[in-house]
Steps between C-alpha positions, in 0.01 A plus 500: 500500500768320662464273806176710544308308870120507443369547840223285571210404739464112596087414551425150575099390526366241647075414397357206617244483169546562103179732523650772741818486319337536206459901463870546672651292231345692243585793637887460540506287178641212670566206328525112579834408544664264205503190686327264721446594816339362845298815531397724235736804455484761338722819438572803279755570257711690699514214771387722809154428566388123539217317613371117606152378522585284822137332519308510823617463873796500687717243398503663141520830573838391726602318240438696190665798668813329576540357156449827334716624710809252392368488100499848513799565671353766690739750674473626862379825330179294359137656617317195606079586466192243524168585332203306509108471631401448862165476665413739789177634644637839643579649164304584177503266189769599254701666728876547517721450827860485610534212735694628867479215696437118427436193648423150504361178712844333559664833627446633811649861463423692163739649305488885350614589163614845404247673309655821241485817679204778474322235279157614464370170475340338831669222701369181599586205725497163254439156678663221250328163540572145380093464442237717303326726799124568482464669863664868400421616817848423667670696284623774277618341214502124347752327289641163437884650452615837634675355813668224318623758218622748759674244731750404191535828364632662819749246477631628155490895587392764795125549575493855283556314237172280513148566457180363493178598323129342517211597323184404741313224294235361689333506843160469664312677196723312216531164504808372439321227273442804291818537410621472112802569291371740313398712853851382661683726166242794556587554864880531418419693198271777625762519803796502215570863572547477869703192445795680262504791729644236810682286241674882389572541841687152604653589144651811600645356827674226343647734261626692783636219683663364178712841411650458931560152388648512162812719510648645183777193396792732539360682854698208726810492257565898560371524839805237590737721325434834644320573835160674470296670759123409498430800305757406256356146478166616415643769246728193390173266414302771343754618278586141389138435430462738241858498382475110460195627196795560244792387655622154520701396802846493309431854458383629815839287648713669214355845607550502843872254500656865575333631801639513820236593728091391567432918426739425143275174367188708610610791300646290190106341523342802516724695203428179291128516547432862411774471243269217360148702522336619192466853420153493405471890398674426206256307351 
């Protein structure tokens, strides 16, 4: 096909350890990338989902996310999503949430991130601290990163495109001590599920956002040379998205040099299209 656009989503992860990354690598088949890096990245072939292991607290999970951001060259389109363990006493062990509502020692307001609409899984506040916590009381949720992470990613895109996720790890009845690799990877595995179903969703909006963003290459070049309503202009985009599948630009320009009219190009698009459909009942 010629100048064929493969419309794609744009995930970027941020996971403090190797061990809850572990079972998401695996199951996006991401990769490490080909060269040294100051964080560990990793990505699939198609180069839309990526993920760092930032390493514990603040400072890296700032600093990991804005790296990725620049070595990936994520787009404003990008989903932005945190996963990782946190301590709590007011949940069950094992347990998935969606964190609402975060904050931290040094700040003295907190700060609320959007959470994906009718999401079936419960909602959380997270308190991010620069020290391991072992009075749970105070809080919902416990980690060492979330506020950090979400402070530089709503620098790089809107709050519906960011999300964090914690898996409740340990609290009064399991000691943090406890705590080993191998039962880090189970808790993101046996949540795995529950995970892809959120990660589907900030997939689907950046796919979204990306066709508003990312024009067919001819739409500006015509829409300067003949006036279009709005209706036209959508009819305009949508025809030159699925024209552009066998057509090259030379020939859509070629096809269309003639017309006089917005109503003319739309109807030379249109005649080309079903002109170009396959007559399957003769097969």
């Amino acid at each position: 096909m010629n100048n064929l656009k493969i419309k794609k989503s744009s995930i970027r992860l941020v996971i403090a350890l190797k061990e809850e990354a572990q079972v998401i690598l695996n199951y996006f088949r991401l990769k490490p990338v080909n060269e040294k890096t100051i964080y560990p990245i990793y990505k699939n072939e198609e180069e839309t989902h990526w993920l760092i292991i930032s390493g514990i607290g603040r400072s890296n999970a700032a600093a990991s996310t804005a790296y990725l951001y620049s070595y990936s060259k994520a787009s404003i389109y990008t989903s932005w999503i945190n996963i990782g363990i946190a301590g709590s006493d007011k949940g069950n062990y094992g347990d998935l949430y969606l964190v609402d509502k975060i904050s931290t020692y040094q700040r003295k307001t907190s700060t609320y991130p959007s959470t994906m609409p009718k999401a079936t899984l419960p909602k959380m506040h997270l308190f991010t601290s620069d020290i391991p916590i072992s009075d749970y009381t105070s809080y919902e949720l416990i980690d060492m990163e979330g506020s950090a992470f979400f402070d530089i990613a709503s620098k790089l895109t809107s709050k519906e495109f960011i999300c964090l996720m914690k898996v409740i790890s340990d609290g009064p009845k399991n000691d943090i001590k406890e705590m080993t690799k191998s039962k880090i990877s189970n808790l993101i595995k046996v949540n795995l599920f529950k995970i892809i179903d959120v990660v589907s969703y900030y997939e689907r909006i950046s796919e979204a956002e990306f066709l508003i963003i990312d024009k067919p290459e001819l739409f500006n070049d015509i829409k300067s040379k003949w006036h279009f309503s709005a209706t036209q202009s959508f009819k305009l985009e949508t025809l030159l998205r699925r024209i552009e599948n066998f057509c090259n630009k030379k020939d859509i320009e070629k096809i269309i040099k003639n017309c006089e009219t917005s109503s003319s190009v739309i109807n030379v698009l249109n005649l080309k299209i079903k002109n170009n459909l396959v007559n399957w009942s003769k097969f």
